[in-house]
N, C-alpha and C positions, 0 to 999 in steps of 0.2 A: 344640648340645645345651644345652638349659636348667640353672642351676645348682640353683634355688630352687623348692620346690613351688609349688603354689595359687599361681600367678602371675596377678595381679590387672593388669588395662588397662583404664584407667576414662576414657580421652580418646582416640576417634577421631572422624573424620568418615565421612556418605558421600556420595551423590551429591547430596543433597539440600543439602547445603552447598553452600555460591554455591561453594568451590574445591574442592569433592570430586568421587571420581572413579569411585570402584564401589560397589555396592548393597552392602545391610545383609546380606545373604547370602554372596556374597563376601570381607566384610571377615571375618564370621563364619567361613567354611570356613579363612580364613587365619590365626583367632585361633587355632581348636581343632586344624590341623599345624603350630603353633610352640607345643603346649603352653600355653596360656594357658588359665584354670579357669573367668575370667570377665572380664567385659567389659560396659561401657556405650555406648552411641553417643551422641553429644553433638553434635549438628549446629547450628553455627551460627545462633543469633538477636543479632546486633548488631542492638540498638533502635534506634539513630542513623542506620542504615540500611534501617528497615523495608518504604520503599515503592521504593528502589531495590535492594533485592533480593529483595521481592516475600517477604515473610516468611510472613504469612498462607497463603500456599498451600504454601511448602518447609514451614512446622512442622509443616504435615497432613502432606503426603507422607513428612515422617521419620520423624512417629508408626507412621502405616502401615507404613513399612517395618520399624521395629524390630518393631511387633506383628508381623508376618511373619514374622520370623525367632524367634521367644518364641514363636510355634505352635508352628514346626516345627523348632526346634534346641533347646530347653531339655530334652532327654533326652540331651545329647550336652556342653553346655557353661554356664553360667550367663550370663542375659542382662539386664542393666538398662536401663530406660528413662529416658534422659537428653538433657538439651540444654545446651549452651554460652550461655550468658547475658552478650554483650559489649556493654560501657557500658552496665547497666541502671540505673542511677542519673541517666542522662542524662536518663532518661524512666521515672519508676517508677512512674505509672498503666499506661503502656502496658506494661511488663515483665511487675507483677502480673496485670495482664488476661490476658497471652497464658501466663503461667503457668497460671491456671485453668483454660486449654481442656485438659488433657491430667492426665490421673495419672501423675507421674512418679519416679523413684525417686529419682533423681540429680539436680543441678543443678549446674553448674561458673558460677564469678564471675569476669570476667575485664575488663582494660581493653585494647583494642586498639589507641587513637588519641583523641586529647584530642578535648576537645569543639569541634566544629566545625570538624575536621582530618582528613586524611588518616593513615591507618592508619602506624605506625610505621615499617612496613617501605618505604612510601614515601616515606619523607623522604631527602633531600641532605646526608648527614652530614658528606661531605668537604668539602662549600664551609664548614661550620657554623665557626663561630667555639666553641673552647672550652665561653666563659660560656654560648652559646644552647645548646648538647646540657646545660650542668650547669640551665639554667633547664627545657627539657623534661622532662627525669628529675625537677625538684623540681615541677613539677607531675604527673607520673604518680605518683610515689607519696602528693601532695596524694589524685588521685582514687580508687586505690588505699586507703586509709585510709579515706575515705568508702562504697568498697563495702562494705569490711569494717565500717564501721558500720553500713552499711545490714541485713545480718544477712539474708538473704533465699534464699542461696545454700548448700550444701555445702561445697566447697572452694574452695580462693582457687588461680587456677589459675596457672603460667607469671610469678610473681614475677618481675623484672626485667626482661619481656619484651624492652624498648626495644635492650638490649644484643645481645640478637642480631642486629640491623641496625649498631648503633654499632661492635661487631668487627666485622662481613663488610667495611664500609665503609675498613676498616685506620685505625680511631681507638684505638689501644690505651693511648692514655693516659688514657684516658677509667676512673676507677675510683670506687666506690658505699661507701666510708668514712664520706664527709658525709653520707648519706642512714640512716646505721647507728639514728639514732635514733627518727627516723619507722617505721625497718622494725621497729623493738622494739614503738612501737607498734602497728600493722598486727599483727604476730602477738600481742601480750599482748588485743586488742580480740577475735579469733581465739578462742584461747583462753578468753577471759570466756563467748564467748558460743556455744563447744562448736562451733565449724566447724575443720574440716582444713585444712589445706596440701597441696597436690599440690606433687610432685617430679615435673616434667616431662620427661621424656626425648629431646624432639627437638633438643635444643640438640647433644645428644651425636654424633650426623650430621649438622650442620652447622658453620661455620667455628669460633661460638664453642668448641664440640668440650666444654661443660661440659653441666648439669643446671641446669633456670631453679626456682626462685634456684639456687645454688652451696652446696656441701657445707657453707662453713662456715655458711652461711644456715640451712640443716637443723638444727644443732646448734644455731644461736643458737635458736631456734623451742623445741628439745627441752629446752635448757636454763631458757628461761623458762616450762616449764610443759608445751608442746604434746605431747598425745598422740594425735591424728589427723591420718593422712599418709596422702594419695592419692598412686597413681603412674599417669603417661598416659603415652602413647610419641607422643599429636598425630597421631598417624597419618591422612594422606588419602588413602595409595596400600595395598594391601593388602601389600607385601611390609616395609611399615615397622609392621604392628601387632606390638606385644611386642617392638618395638624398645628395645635400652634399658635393658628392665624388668629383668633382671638386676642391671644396674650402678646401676640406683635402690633397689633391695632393696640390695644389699652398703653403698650412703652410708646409708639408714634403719638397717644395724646395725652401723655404725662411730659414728652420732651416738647412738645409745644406743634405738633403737628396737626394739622386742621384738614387734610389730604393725606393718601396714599395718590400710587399713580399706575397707570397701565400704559402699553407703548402698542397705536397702531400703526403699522405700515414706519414702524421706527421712530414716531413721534411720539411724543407723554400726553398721555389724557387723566386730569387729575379727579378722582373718585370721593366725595366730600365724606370724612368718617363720622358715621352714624350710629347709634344704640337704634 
């Protein structure tokens, strides 16, 4: 049973993601019996991977399928029209271009894998020497800082990402103190230029067993200023949407948050958190 009213999940995928696994329908029947008020689909566009995951045809197909479900469920639950934007800076003609094809309400900014690399989650952490995971981490929040200048996006989505492979892999010495300063920037740039922070909730179900970035992260954001905070639960399987969302509402009001927010038509609309 849910704790928190208007329960807000602004990051799932569906099939139309290269790893998703059920339609915008299904995700949706599963948002609205776990009490969820609203919801955005955010399906996968890694630029860097355009023509190996055949982008151009999944962004139609996702469009269509959220339009689908915004016919025939917004009498029943709130629906936004979003996509996941990963390494758009890698390639920001192609980004902007494929942004224009669609009206969208929402936009998530995210880095999945340095440039000209395999995605985080498959890298070889155990063989890694120390210094090479502390040099990848100081290049992802290099490129991290860079989205965030780029300004293009709604939220900065899944902060620290890298670490949920760096725990699973049992590197636990592995910790993000040195990087404390670049992350001040990345959220004060945030902040200048009126974008949110998601509190990602699928770390919480897996080994990390936290929230990407981590609580005290949350605070440090709220403390320098930030007042827009998305929360996603990542959801690719239907029984994990609204995963989460609870325990990401109770960290937004332990760091001093009085709001979550939602983006229509690209704007913040702030949702007052409730028990």
């Amino acid at each position: 049973m849910s704790v928190y009213k208007n329960r807000i999940d602004l990051h799932m995928h569906t099939s139309s993601s290269f790893d998703g696994n059920y339609s915008a329908l299904q995700m949706t029947e599963s948002a609205i019996a776990n009490s969820v008020s609203t919801i955005a689909f955010t399906d996968h566009f890694d630029v860097d991977f355009y023509e190996r995951h055949n982008l151009g045809v999944r962004q139609q197909t996702s469009y269509e399928d959220i339009m689908s479900v915004v016919e025939s469920q917004s009498d029943k639950i709130r629906i936004l029209r979003g996509i996941e934007m990963g390494q758009p800076t890698y390639d920001i003609k192609l980004t902007e271009k494929s942004l224009a094809r669609y009206e969208y309400d929402f936009v998530i900014g995210s880095i999945h894998n340095l440039r000209e690399m395999p995605d985080f989650g498959d890298l070889d952490y155990k063989s890694m020497t120390e210094d090479k995971i502390y040099d990848l981490l100081g290049q992802y929040f290099d490129e991290m800082l860079l989205l965030a200048k780029w300004n293009g996006f709604d939220t900065l989505a899944h902060l620290t990402y890298p670490m949920r492979y760096i725990v699973q892999a049992g590197r636990s010495e592995i910790e993000l103190s040195r990087f404390d300063g670049i992350i001040d920037d990345i959220f004060s740039t945030l902040i200048a230029n009126g974008k949110a922070l998601e509190i990602n909730t699928s770390g919480l179900r897996q080994p990390i067993g936290k929230t990407m970035p981590t609580e005290d992260y949350v605070r440090r954001y709220r403390e320098l200023g930030g007042e827009l905070l998305t929360l996603g639960s990542d959801a690719h399987f239907t029984e994990h949407v609204g995963a989460g969302i609870d325990e990401g509402y109770a960290i937004a009001e332990r760091c001093g948050f009085e709001y979550v927010t939602y983006f229509r038509d690209r704007k913040p609309i702030k949702v007052k958190i409730e028990k």
